[in-house]
Backbone as a chain_set.jsonl record, in Angstrom:
{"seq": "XXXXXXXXXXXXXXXXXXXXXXXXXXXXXXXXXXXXXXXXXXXXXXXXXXXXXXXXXXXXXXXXXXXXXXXXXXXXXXXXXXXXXXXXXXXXXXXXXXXXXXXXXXXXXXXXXXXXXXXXXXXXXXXXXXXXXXXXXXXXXXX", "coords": {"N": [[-3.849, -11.568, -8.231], [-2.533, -11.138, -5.153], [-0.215, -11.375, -2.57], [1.207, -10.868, 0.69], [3.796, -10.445, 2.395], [5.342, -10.45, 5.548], [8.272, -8.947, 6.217], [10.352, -7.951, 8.211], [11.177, -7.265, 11.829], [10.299, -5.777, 14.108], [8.225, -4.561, 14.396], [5.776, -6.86, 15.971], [3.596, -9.111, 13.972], [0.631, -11.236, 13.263], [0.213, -14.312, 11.763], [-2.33, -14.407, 11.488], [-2.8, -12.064, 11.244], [-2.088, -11.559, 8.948], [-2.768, -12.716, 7.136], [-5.32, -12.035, 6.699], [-5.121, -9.244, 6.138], [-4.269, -9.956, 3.201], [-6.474, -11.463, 2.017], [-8.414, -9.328, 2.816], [-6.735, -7.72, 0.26], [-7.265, -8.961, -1.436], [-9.519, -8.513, -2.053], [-9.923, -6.015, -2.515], [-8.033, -5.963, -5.073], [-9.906, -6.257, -7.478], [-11.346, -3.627, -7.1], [-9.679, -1.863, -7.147], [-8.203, -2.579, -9.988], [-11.236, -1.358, -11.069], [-11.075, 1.13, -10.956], [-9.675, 2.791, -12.641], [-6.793, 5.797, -13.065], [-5.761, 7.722, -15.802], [-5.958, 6.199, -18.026], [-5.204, 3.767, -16.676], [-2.668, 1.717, -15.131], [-0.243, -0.977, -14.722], [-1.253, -2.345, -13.357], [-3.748, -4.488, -14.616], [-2.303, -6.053, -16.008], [-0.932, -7.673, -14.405], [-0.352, -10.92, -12.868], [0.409, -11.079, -10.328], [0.753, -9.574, -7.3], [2.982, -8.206, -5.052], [3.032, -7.723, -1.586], [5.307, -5.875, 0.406], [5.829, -5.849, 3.84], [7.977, -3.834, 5.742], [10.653, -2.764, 7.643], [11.387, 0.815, 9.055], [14.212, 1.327, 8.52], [14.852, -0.39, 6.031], [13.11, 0.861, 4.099], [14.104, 2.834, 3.82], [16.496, 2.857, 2.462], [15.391, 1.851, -0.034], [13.767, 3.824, -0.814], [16.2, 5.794, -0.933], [17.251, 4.112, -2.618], [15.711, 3.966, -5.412], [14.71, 5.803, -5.664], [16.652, 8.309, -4.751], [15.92, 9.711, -2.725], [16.45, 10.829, 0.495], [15.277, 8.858, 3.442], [13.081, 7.451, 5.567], [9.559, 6.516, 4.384], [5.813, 6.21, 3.363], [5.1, 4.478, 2.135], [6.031, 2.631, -1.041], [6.073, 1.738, -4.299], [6.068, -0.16, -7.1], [6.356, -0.413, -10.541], [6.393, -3.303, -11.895], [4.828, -4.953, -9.833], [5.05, -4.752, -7.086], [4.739, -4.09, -4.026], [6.224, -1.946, -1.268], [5.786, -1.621, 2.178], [6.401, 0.255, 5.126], [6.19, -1.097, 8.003], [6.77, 0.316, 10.675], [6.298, 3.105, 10.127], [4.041, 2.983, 9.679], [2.892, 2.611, 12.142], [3.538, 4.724, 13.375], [2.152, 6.605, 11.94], [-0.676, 5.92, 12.169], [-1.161, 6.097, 14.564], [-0.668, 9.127, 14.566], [-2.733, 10.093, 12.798], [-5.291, 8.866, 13.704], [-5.547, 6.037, 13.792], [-6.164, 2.494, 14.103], [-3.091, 0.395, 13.616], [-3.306, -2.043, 12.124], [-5.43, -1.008, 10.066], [-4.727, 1.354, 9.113], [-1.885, 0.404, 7.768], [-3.447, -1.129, 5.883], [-4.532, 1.027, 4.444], [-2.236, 1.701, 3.246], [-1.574, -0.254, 1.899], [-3.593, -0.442, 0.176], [-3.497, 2.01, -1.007], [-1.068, 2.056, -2.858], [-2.148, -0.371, -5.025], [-4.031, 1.132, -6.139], [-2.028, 3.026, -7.306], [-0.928, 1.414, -9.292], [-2.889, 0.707, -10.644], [-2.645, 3.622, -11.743], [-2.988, 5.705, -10.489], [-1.86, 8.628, -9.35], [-0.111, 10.903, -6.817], [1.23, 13.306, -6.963], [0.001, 15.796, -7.727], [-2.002, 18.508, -6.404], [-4.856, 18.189, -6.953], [-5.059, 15.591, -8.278], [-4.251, 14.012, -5.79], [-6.318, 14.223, -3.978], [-8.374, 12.909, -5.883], [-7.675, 10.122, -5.76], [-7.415, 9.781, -2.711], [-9.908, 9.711, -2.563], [-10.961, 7.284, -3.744], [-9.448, 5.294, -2.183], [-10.388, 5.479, 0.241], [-12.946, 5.009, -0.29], [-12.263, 2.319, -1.218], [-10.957, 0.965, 1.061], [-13.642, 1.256, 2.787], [-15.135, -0.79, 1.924], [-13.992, -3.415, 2.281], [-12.189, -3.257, 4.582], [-13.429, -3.862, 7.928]], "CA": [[-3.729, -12.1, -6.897], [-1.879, -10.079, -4.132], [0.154, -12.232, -1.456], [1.463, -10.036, 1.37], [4.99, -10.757, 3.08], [6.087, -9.862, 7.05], [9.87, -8.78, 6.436], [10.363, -6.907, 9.325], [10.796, -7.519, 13.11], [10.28, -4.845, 14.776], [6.344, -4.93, 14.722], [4.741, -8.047, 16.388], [2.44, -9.107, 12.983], [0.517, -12.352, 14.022], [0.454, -14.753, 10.946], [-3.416, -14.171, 11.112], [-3.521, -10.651, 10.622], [-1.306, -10.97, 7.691], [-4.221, -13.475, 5.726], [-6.612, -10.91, 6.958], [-4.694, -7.871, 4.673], [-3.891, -10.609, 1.427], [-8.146, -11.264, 1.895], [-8.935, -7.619, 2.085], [-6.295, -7.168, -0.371], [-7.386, -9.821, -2.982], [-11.104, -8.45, -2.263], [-9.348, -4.625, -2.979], [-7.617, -5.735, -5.864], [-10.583, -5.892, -8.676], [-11.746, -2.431, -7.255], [-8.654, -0.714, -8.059], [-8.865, -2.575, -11.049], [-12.079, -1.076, -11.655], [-11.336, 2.752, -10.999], [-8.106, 3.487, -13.218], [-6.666, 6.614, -13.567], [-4.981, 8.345, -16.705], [-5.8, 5.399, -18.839], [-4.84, 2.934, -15.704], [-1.757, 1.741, -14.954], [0.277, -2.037, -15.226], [-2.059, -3.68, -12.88], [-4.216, -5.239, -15.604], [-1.04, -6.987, -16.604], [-0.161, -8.396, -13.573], [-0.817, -12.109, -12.349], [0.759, -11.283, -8.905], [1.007, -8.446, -6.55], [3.558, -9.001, -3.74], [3.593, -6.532, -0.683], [6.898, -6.937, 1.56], [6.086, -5.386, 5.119], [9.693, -3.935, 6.309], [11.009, -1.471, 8.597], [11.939, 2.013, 8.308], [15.709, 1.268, 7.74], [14.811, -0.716, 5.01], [12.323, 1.515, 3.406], [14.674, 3.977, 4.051], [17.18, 2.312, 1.834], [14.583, 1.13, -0.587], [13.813, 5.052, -1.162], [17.218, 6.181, -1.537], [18.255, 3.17, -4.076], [15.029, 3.67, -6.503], [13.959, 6.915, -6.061], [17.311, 9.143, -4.724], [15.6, 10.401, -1.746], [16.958, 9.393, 1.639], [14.783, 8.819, 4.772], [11.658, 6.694, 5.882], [8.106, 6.337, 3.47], [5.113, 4.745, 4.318], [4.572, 2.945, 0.606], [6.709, 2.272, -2.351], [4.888, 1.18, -5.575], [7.183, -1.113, -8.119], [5.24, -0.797, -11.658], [6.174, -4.846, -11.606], [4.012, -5.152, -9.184], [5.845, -4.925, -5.734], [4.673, -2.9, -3.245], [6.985, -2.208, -0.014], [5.543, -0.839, 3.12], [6.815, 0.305, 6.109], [5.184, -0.85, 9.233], [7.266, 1.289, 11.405], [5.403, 4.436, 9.383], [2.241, 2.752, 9.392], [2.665, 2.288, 13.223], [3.764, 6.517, 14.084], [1.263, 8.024, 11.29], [-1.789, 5.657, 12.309], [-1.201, 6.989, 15.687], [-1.078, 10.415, 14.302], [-3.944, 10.514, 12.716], [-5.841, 8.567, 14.662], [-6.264, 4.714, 12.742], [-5.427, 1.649, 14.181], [-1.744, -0.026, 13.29], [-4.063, -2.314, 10.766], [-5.897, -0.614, 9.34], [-3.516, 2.407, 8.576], [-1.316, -0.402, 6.892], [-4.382, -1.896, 4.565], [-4.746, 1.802, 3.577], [-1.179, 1.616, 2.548], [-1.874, -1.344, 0.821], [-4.713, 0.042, -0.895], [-3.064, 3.09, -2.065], [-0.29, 0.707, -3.549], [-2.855, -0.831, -5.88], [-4.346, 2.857, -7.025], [-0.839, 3.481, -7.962], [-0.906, 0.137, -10.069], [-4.151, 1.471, -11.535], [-2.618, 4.532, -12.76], [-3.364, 6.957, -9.861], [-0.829, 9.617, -8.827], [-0.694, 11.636, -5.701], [2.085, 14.348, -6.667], [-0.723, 16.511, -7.752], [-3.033, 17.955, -5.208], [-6.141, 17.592, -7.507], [-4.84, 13.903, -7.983], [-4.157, 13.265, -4.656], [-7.836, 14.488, -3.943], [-9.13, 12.272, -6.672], [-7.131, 9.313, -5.2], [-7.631, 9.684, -1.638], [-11.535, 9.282, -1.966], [-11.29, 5.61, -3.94], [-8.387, 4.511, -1.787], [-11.515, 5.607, 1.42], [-14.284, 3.854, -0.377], [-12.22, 0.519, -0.945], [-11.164, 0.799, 2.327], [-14.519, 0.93, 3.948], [-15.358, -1.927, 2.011], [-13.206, -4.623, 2.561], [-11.833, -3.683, 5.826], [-14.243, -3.545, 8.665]], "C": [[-2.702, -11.286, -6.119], [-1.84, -11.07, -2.736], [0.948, -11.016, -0.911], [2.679, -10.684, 2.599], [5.601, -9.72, 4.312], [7.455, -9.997, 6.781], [10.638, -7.899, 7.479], [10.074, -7.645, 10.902], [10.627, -6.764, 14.003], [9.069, -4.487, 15.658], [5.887, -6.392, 14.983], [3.863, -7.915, 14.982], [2.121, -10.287, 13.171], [0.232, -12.995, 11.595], [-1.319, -14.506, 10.426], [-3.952, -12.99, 10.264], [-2.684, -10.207, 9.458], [-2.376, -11.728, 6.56], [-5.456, -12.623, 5.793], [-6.485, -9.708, 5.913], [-4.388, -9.057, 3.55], [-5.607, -10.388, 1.53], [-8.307, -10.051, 1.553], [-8.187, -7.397, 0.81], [-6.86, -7.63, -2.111], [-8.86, -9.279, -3.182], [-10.586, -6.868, -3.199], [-8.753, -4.461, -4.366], [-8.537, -5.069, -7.556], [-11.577, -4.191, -8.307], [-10.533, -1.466, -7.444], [-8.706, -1.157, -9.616], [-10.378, -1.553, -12.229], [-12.79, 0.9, -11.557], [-9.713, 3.041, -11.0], [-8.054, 4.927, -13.508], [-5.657, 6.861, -14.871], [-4.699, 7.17, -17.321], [-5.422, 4.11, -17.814], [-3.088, 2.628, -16.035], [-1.087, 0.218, -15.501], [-0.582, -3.069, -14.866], [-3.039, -4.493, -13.573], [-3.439, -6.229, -15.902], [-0.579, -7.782, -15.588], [-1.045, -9.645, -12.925], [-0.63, -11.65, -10.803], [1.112, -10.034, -8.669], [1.796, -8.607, -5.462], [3.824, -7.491, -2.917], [4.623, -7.191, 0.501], [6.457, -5.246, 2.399], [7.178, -5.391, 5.43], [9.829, -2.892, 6.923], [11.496, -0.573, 8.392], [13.112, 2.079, 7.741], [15.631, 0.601, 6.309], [14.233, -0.026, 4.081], [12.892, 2.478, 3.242], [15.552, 3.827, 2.782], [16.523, 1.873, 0.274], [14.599, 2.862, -1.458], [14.969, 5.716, -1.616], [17.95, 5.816, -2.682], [17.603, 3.793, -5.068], [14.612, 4.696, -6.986], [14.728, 8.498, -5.543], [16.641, 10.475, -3.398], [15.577, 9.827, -0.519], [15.354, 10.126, 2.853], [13.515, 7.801, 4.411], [10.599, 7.189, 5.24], [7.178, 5.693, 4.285], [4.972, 3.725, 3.355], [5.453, 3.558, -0.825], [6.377, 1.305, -3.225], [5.74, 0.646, -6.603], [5.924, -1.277, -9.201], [5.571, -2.903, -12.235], [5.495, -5.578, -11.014], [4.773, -5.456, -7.283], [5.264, -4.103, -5.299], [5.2, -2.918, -2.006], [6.187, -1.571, 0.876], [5.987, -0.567, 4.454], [6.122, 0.1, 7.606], [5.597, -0.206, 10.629], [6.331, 2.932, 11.317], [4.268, 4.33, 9.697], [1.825, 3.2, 11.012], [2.518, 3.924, 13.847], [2.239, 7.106, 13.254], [-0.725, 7.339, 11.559], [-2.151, 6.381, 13.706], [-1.789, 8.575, 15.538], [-2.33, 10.976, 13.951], [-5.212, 9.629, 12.97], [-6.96, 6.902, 14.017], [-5.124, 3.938, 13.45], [-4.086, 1.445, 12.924], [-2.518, -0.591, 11.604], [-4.968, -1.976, 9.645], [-5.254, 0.682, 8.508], [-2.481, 1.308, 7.444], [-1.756, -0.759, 5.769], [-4.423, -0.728, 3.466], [-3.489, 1.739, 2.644], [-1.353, 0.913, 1.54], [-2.906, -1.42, -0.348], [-4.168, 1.608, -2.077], [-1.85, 2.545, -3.184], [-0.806, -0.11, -4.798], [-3.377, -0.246, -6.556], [-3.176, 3.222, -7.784], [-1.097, 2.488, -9.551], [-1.938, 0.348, -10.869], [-4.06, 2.872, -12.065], [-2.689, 5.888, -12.032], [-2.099, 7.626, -9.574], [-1.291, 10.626, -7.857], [0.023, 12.827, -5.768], [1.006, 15.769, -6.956], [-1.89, 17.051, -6.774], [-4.682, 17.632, -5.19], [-6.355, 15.941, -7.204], [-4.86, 13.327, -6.73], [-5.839, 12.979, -3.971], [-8.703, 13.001, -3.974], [-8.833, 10.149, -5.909], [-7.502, 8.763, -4.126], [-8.758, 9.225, -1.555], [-12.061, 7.949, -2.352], [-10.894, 5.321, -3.091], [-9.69, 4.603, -0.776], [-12.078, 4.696, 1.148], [-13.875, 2.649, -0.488], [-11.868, 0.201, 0.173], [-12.206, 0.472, 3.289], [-15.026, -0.142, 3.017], [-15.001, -2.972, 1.724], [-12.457, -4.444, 3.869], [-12.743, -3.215, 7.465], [-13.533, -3.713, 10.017]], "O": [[-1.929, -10.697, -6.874], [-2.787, -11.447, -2.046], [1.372, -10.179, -1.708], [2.299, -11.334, 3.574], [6.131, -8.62, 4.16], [7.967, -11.084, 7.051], [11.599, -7.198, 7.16], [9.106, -8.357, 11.169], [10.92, -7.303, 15.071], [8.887, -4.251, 16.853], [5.633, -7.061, 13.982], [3.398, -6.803, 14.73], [3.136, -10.963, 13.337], [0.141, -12.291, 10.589], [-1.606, -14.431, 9.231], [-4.77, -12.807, 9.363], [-2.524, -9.064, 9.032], [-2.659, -11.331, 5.429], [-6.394, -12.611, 4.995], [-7.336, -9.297, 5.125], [-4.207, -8.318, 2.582], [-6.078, -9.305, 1.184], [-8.359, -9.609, 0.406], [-8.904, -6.812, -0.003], [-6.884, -7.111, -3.227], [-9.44, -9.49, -4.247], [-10.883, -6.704, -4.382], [-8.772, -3.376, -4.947], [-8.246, -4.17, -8.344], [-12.344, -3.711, -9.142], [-10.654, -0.335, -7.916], [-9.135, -0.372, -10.461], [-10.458, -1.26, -13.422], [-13.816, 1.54, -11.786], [-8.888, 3.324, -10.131], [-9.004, 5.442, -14.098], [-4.694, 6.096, -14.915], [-3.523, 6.807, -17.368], [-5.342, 3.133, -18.558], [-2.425, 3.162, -16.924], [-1.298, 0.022, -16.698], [-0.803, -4.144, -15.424], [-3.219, -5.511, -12.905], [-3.934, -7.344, -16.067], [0.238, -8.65, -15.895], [-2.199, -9.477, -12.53], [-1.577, -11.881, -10.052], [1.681, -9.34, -9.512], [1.224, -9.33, -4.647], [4.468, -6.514, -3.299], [4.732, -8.249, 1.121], [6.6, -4.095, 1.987], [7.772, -6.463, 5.542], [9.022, -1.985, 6.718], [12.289, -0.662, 7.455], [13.299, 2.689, 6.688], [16.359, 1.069, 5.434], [14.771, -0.179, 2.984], [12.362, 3.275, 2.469], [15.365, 4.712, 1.948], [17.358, 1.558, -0.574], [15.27, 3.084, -2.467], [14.87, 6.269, -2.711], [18.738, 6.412, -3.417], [18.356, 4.336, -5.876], [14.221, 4.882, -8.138], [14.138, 9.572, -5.662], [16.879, 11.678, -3.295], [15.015, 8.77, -0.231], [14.767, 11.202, 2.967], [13.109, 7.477, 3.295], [10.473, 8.405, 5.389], [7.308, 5.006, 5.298], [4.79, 2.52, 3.532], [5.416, 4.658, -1.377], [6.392, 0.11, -2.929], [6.305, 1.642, -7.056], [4.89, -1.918, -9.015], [4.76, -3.508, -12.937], [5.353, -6.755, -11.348], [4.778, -6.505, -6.638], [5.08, -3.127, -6.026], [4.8, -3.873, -1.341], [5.657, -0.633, 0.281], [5.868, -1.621, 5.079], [5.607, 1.024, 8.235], [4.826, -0.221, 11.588], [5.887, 3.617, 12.239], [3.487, 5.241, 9.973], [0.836, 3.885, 11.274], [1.616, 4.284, 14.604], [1.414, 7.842, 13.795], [-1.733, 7.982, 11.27], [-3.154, 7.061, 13.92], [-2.779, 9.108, 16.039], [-2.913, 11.93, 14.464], [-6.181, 9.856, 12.246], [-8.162, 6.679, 13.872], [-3.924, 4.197, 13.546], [-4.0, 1.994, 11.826], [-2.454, -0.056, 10.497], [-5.155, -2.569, 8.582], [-5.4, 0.814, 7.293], [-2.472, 1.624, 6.254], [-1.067, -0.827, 4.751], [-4.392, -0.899, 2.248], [-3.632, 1.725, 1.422], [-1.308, 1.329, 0.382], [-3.01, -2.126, -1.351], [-4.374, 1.983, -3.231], [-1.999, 2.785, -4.382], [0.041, -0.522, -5.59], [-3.478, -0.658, -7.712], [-3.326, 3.724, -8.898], [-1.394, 2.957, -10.65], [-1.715, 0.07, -12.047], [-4.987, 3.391, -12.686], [-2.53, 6.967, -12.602], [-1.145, 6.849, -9.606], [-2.404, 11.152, -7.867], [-0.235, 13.629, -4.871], [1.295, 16.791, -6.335], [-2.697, 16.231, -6.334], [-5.452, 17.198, -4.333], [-7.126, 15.285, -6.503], [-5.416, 12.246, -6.533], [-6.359, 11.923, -3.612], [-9.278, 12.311, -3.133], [-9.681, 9.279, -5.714], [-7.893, 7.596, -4.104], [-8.989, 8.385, -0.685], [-13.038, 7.396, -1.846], [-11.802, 4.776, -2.464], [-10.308, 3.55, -0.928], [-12.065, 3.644, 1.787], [-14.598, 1.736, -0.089], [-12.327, -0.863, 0.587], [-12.057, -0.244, 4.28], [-15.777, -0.716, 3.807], [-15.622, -3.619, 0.881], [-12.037, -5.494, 4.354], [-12.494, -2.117, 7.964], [-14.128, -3.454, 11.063]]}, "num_chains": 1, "name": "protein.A"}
């Protein structure tokens, strides 16, 4: 199960369009489930998935505590099952490349759950391999 938490004020998030990403997310979860990489990852093991929406200062902070690299992310993956996202990030790079606020976020939230299934993006094969589930569960669960 994957419940999804607004910690952040920065972004207007209406209480709707936060049951709208847990839905997609709980629909998203048994397809990451069901395309693990490198043997999959913890998400099998996990009852609960919790994503905490927060703002770049926090994510900023979040990055520097866990992982020794300072500045703003768009997604931080907790093999406990946490996933943080920044909706500050989500908000500049959906712009950028040219995806609504929400739906740029869900991807977040979808790549977050690939992680949890084992995927890795530091490679650029992997990232490849990655990028094209994280697409296909995207187009189906968020329309």
């Amino acid at each position: 199960m994957v419940e999804v938490y607004n910690n952040q004020g920065v972004i207007a998030i209406s209480d709707a369009l936060i049951e709208k990403w847990q839905a997609a997310a709980n629909l998203a979860f048994p397809m990451a489930l069901a395309n693990p990489a490198h043997g999959g990852g913890p998400l099998p093991e996990l009852d609960l998935v919790e994503i905490s929406i927060v703002d770049d200062p926090t994510i900023d902070q979040v990055h520097r505590d866990f992982m020794d690299i300072p500045g703003a992310t768009d997604v931080i993956t907790f093999a406990h099952g946490e996933i943080v996202i920044s909706a500050e990030t989500a908000q500049s790079y959906g712009a950028e490349y040219g995806n609504a606020f929400e739906r740029e976020l869900m991807l977040y939230l979808i790549h977050g759950l690939l992680h949890l299934s084992g995927h890795e993006d530091t490679d650029p094969a992997e990232r490849a391999a990655m990028e094209k589930v994280q697409f296909e569960i995207l187009e189906a669960v968020w329309c």
